[in-house]
RORO-265397 format. One line per field, with one value per residue (C-alpha): residue number from 1; x, y negated, z. Coordinates in steps of 0.02 Angstrom, whole numbers, plus 50000, padded with zeros to 5 digits. Example, Ala and Ser with C-alpha at 12.3 -4.5 7.8 and 13.67 -1.06 7.14 Angstrom:
// RORO-265397
i = (1  2)
X = (50615  50684)
Y = (50225  50053)
Z = (50390  50357)
END
This chain:
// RORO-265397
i = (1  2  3  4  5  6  7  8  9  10  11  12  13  14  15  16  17  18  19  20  21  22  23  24  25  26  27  28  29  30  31  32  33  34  35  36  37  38  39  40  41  42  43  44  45  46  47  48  49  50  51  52  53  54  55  56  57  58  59  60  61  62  63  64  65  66  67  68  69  70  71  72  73  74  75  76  77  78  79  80  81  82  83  84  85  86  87  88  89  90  91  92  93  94  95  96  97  98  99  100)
X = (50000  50036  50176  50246  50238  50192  50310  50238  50076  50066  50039  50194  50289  50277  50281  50450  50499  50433  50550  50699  50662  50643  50819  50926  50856  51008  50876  50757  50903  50937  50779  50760  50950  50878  50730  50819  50926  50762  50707  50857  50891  50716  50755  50903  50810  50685  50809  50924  50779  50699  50890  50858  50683  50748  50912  50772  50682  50830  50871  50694  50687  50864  50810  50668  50765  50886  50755  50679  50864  50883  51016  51076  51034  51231  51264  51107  51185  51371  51287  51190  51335  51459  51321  51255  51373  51414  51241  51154  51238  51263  51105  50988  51036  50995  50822  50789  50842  50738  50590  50589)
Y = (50000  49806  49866  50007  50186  50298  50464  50524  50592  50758  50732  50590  50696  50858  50714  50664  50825  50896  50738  50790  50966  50890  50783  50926  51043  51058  51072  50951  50829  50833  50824  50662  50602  50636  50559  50394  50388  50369  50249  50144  50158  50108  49945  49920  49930  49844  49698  49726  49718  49551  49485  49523  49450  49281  49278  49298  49170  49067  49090  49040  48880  48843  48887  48764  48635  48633  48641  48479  48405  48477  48588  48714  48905  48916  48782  48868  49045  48978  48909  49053  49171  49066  49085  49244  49339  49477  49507  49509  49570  49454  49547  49519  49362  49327  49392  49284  49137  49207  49251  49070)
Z = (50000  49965  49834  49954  49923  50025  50059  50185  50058  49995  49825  49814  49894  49761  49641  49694  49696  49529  49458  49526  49481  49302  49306  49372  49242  49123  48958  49026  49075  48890  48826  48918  48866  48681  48712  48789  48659  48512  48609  48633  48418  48402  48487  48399  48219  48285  48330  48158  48078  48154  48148  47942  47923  47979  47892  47709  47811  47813  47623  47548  47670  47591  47416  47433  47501  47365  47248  47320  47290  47095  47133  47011  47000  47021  47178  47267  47230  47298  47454  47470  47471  47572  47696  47675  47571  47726  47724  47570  47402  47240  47167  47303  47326  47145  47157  47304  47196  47070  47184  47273)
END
């Protein structure tokens, strides 16, 4: 109660030790180690992947803008690679050029 658990119950108690049944279990411990380490590459696609979506997000704001300023097919794709070069190939960033 009020945040606190309670060991002294029954049911916590064969809870608590079910769990540590569960850790200590060589196959279960690595069933759980597997099952930690999904999660944990989940996050980190989810992140490279959000890290990605804003980097085109940067490119098509910068397209426009040098569109708004007459810039050439060739000065965008120069800026565009100085910039972005380690992340997006000379093809894609053509498309985007193209695209935007």
């Amino acid at each position: 109660m009020r945040g606190k658990i309670n060991t002294n119950d029954s049911f916590i108690q064969k809870l608590q030790n079910d769990v540590e049944k569960y850790k200590t279990n060589p196959e279960r411990r690595k069933e759980l180690m597997d099952y930690q380490m999904k999660l944990d590459d989940m996050r980190y696609v989810g992140e490279k992947t959000g890290k990605e979506e804003e980097r085109i997000d940067a490119i098509k704001k910068m397209i426009k803008l040098s569109r708004k300023l007459n810039a050439s097919n060739d000065f965008i794709l120069k800026q565009l690679t100085e910039d972005y070069g380690s992340y997006f190939s000379q093809k894609e960033l053509k498309q985007f050029i193209k695209n935007n």
